[in-house]
N, C-alpha and C positions, 0 to 999 in steps of 0.2 A: 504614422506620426508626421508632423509639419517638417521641412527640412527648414531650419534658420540660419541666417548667413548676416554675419555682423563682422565691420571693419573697427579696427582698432592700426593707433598706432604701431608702427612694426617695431619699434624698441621697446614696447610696453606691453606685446601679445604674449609674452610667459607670464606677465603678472596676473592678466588675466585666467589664463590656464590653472595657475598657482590656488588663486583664488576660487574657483570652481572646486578645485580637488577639494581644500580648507573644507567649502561650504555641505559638498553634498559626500565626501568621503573616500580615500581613493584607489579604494576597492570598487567604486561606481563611476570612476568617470578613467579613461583610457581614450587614448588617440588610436586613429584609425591607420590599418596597413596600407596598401597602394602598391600595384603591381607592375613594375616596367615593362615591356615587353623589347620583340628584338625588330628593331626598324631596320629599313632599309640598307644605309652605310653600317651598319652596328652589326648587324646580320651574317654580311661579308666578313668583314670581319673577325669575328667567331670563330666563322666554319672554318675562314685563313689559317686560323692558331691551330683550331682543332689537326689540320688537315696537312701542317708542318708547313706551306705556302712559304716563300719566301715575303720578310715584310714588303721590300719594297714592290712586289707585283702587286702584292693584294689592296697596297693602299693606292696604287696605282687604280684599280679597279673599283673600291672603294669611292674615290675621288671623280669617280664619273659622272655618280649617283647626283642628278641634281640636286641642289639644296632648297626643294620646297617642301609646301607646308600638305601632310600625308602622302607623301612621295612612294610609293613600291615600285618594288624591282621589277615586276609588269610594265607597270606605269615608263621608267625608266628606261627600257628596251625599246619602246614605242618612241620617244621624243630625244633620245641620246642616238642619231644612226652610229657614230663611233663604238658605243657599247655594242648593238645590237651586232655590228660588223664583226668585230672582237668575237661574240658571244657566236657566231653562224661560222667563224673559220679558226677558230681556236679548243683544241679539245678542254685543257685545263679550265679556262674561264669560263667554259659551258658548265662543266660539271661543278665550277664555283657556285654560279650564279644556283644551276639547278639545285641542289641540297640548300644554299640559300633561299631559296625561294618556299622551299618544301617547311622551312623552321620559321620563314616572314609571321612577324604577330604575335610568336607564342610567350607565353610570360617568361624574364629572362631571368628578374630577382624581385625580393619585397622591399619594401622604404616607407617611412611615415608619411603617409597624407599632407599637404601643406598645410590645411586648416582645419582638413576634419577630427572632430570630437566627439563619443557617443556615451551616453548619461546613462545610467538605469539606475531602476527603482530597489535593484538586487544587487548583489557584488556579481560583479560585469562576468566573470566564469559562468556563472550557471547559465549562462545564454549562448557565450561561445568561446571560442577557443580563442587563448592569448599568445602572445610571441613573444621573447623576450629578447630587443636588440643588442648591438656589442658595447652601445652606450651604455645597457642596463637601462632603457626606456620600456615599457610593457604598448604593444600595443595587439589591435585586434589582427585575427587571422586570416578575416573575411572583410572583405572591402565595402567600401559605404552602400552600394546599392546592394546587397546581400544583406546587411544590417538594416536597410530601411525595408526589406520584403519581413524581417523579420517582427518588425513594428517597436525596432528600437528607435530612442530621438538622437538624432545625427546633429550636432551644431559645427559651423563653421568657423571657427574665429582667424577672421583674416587679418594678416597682418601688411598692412600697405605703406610705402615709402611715401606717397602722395600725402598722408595726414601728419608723416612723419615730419617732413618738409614744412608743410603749414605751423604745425608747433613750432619749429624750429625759426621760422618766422617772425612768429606772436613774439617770442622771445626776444629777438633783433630787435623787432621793433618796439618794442617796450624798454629795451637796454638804450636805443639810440633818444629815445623821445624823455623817456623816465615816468613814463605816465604807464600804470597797469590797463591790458586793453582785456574785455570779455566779447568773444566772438557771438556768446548768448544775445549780451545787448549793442551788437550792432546795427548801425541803419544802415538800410540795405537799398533806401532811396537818399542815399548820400551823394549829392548832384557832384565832388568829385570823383568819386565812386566810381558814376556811371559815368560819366566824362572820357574817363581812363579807359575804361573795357569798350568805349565809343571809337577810340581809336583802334583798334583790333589787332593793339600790341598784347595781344594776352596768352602769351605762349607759357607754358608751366605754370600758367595759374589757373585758381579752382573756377569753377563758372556756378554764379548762385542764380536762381529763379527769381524774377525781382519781382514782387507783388504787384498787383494789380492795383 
């Protein structure tokens, strides 16, 4: 099945949700799980707790870990020589790191998907297994790409600050002018319009495609 991904505003993505359940029933429609795993700093610290550590060493060690983006304790050893010194003359923080290293990745807890939703033509059980969270949310047990091998339809419904914002807008500006504005019928070769975005002050604002 197609995977769909539609933006809505982020104050208004329960209504949407709301309304799916209403339309198709909601015993057929459930959001999707989503499985953390254990990163790098998060890793460490675990094992810390698990292993009695005192906090202030571990966050110490912790704290090494640079803050980029897919970072591992591999990775970390290599471009930290601080850590890696630590980690070559110190027993404790060898054996930190190593058991951290050995748990790097593995799923650590579940959480609801930010967007995903999955529909079916049956009450959603007989396909697969539910969960039920401490909110009393139901969702699925099996994460979106296990649902989509299964040939269920996965929808996304994002909810974005960015259209949130532009409402929020429309609104100003209709409150400060008094005049109702429709984004549908905007002109969009509005020679102030383009004037403006000519000056390439257009930071936090949206950017349209101007016709040809």
């Amino acid at each position: 099945m197609p995977d769909i991904d539609i933006d809505f505003c982020f104050e208004r993505r329960q209504e949407v949700i709301d309304y799916v359940v209403e339309k198709y029933g909601v015993d057929r429609v459930v959001q999707i799980a989503t499985f953390g795993t254990m990163a790098a700093r998060g890793v460490i610290r675990d094992v810390g707790r698990v292993q009695d550590l005192p906090y202030a060493f571990v966050d110490g060690i912790a704290k090494m870990i640079p803050m980029e983006l897919n970072m591992t304790l591999e990775r970390a050893l290599v471009v930290n020589p601080e850590l890696k010194q630590r980690y070559d003359t110190e027993e404790e923080v060898r054996e930190l790191l190593d058991m951290a290293r050995r748990l790097e990745g593995l799923p650590r807890h579940t959480s609801m998907h930010a967007a995903g939703v999955v529909i079916s033509q049956e009450p959603i059980e007989e396909y697969v297994p539910l969960s039920l969270g401490s909110d009393g949310s139901v969702t699925t047990q099996f994460t979106m790409t296990t649902l989509e091998e299964l040939g269920l339809l996965k929808m996304d419904f994002l909810g974005l600050r960015t259209l949130t914002v532009i409402q929020t807008a429309v609104r100003l500006a209709e409150k400060s002018s008094g005049h109702p504005i429709s984004l549908d019928e905007m002109d969009y070769n509005d020679k102030d319009v383009l004037a403006s975005i000519g000056t390439g002050r257009t930071d936090g604002c949206s950017s349209w495609k101007v016709p040809e």
